[in-house]
FIVEX-742908 format. One record per residue (C-alpha): residue in one letter; x, y, z. Coordinates in pm, 1 decimal. Layout:
BEGIN
<semar aa="A" east="X" north="Y" up="Z"/>
...
//
This chain:
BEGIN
<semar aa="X" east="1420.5" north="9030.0" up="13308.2"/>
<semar aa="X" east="1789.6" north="9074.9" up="13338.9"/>
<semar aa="X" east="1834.0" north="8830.3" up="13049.7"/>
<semar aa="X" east="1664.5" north="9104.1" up="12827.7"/>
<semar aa="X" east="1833.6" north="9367.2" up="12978.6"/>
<semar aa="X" east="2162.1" north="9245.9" up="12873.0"/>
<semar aa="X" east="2045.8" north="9122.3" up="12555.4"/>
<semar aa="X" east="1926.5" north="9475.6" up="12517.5"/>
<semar aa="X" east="2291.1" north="9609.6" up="12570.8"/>
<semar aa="X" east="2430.5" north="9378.5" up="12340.1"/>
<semar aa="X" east="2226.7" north="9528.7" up="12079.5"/>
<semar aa="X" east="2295.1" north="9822.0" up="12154.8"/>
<semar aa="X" east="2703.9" north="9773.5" up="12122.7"/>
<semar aa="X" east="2631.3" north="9622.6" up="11810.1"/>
<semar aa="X" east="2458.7" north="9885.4" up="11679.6"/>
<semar aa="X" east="2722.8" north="10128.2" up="11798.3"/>
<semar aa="X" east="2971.0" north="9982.5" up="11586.6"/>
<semar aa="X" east="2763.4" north="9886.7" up="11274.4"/>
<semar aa="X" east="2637.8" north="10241.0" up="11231.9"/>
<semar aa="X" east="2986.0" north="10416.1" up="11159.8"/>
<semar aa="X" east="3082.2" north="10128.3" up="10952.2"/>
<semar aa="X" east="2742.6" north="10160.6" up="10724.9"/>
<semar aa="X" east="2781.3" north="10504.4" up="10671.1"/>
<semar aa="X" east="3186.2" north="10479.5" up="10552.0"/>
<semar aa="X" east="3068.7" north="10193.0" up="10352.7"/>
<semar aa="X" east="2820.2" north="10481.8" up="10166.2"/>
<semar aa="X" east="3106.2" north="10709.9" up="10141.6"/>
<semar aa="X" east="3329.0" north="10451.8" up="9998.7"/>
<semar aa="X" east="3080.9" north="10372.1" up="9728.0"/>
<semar aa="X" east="2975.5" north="10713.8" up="9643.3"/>
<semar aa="X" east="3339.8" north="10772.3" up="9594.4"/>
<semar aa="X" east="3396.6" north="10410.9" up="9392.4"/>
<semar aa="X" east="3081.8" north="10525.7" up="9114.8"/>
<semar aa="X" east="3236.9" north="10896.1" up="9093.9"/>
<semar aa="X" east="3594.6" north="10752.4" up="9020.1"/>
<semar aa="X" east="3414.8" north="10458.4" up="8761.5"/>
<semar aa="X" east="3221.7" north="10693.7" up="8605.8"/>
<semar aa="X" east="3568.1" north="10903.2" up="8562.5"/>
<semar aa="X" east="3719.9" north="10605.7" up="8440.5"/>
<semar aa="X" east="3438.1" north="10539.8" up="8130.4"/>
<semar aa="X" east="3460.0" north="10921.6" up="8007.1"/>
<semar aa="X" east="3862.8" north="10835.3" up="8009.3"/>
<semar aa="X" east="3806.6" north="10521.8" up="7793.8"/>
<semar aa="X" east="3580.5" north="10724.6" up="7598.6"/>
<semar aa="X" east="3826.2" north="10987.2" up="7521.1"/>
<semar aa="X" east="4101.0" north="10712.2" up="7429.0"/>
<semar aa="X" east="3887.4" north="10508.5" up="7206.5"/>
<semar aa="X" east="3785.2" north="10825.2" up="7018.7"/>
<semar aa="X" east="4137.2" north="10922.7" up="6964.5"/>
<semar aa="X" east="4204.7" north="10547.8" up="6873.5"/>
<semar aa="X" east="3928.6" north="10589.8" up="6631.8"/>
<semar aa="X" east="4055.1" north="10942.5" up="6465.5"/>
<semar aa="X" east="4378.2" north="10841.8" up="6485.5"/>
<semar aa="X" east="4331.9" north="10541.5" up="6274.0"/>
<semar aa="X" east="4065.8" north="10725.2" up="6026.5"/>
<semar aa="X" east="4250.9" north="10984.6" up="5993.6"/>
<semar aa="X" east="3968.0" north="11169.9" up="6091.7"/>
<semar aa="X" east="4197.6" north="11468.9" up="6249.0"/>
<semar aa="X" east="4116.0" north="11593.6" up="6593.0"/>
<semar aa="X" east="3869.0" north="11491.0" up="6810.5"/>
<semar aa="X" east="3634.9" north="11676.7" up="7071.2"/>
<semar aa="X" east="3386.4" north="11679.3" up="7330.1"/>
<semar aa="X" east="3107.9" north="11523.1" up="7112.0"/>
<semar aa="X" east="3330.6" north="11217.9" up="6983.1"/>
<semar aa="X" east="3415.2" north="11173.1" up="7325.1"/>
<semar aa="X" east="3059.5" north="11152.9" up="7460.1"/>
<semar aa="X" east="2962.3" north="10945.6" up="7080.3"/>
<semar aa="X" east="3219.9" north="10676.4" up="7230.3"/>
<semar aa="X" east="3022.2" north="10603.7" up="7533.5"/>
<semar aa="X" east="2858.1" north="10267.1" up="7567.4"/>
<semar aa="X" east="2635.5" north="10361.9" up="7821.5"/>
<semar aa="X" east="2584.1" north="10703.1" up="7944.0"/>
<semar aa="X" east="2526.7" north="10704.7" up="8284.0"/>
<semar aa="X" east="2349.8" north="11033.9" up="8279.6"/>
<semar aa="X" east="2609.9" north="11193.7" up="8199.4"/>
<semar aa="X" east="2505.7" north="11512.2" up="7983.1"/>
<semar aa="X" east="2772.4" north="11790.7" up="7792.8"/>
<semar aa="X" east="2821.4" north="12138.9" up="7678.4"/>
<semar aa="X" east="3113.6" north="12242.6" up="7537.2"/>
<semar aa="X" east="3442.0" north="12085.9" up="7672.5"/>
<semar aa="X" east="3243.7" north="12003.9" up="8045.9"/>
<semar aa="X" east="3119.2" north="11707.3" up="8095.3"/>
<semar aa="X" east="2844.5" north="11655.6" up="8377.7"/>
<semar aa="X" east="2733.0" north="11373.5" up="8603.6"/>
<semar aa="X" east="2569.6" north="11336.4" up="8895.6"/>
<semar aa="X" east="2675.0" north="11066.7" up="9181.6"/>
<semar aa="X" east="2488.5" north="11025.6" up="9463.8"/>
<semar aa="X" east="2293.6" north="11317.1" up="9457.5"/>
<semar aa="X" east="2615.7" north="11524.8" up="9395.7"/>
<semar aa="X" east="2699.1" north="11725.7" up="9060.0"/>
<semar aa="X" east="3018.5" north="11664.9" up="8915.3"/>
<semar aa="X" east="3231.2" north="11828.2" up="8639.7"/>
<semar aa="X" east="3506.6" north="11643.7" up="8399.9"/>
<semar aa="X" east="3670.1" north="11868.9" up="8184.4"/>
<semar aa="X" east="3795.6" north="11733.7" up="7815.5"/>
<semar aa="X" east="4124.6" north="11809.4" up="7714.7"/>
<semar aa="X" east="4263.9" north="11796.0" up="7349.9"/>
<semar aa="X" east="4385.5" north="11536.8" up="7257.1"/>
<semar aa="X" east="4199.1" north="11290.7" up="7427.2"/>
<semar aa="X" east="4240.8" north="11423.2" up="7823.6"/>
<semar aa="X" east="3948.9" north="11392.1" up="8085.7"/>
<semar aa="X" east="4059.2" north="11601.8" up="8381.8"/>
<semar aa="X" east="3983.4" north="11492.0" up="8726.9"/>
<semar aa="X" east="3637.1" north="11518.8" up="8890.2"/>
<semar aa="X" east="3487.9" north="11835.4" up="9087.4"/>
<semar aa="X" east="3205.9" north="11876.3" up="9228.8"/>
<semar aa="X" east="2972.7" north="12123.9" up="9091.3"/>
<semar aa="X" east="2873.7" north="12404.7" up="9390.8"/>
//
């Protein structure tokens, strides 16, 4: 009986410290998809202005942009706002002539 007992407790101060560690591992990769998914609309944006700059095709914009994406992702736009959402939160890049993504923000 006092075998299980203490095999009890050492569960239980494994779980202790496993638990927090899980759930920053979540944050960490909610955070790593937002910032990759940041990092595709930016290659986007450069390999449309690549692409107009070469074919003289003069200046480029939101739709180019999104056009230049491999794979979407979900992502969806309107205007000059892109929008994504990463683990089950909204976010907003905004595109900025000539070929500028700014930084993510979550949509409230």
């Amino acid at each position: 009986m006092i075998e299980l007992i203490i095999v009890i407790v050492i569960i239980g101060i494994l779980a202790a410290i496993a638990v927090p560690r899980y759930l920053d591992l979540r944050d960490q990769a909610r955070v790593a998809a937002r910032d990759g998914l940041t990092g595709n609309i930016r290659a986007a944006a450069s390999i449309a202005y690549a692409n107009a700059s070469v074919n003289n095709l003069g200046a480029i914009n939101a739709t180019s942009v999104y056009g230049s994406l491999a794979e979407t992702g979900g992502l969806t736009f309107a205007g000059t706002i892109f929008t994504g959402t990463v683990g089950g939160v909204a976010y907003t890049w905004t595109f900025n002539a000539p070929a500028g993504i700014g930084s993510p923000s979550p949509t409230t």
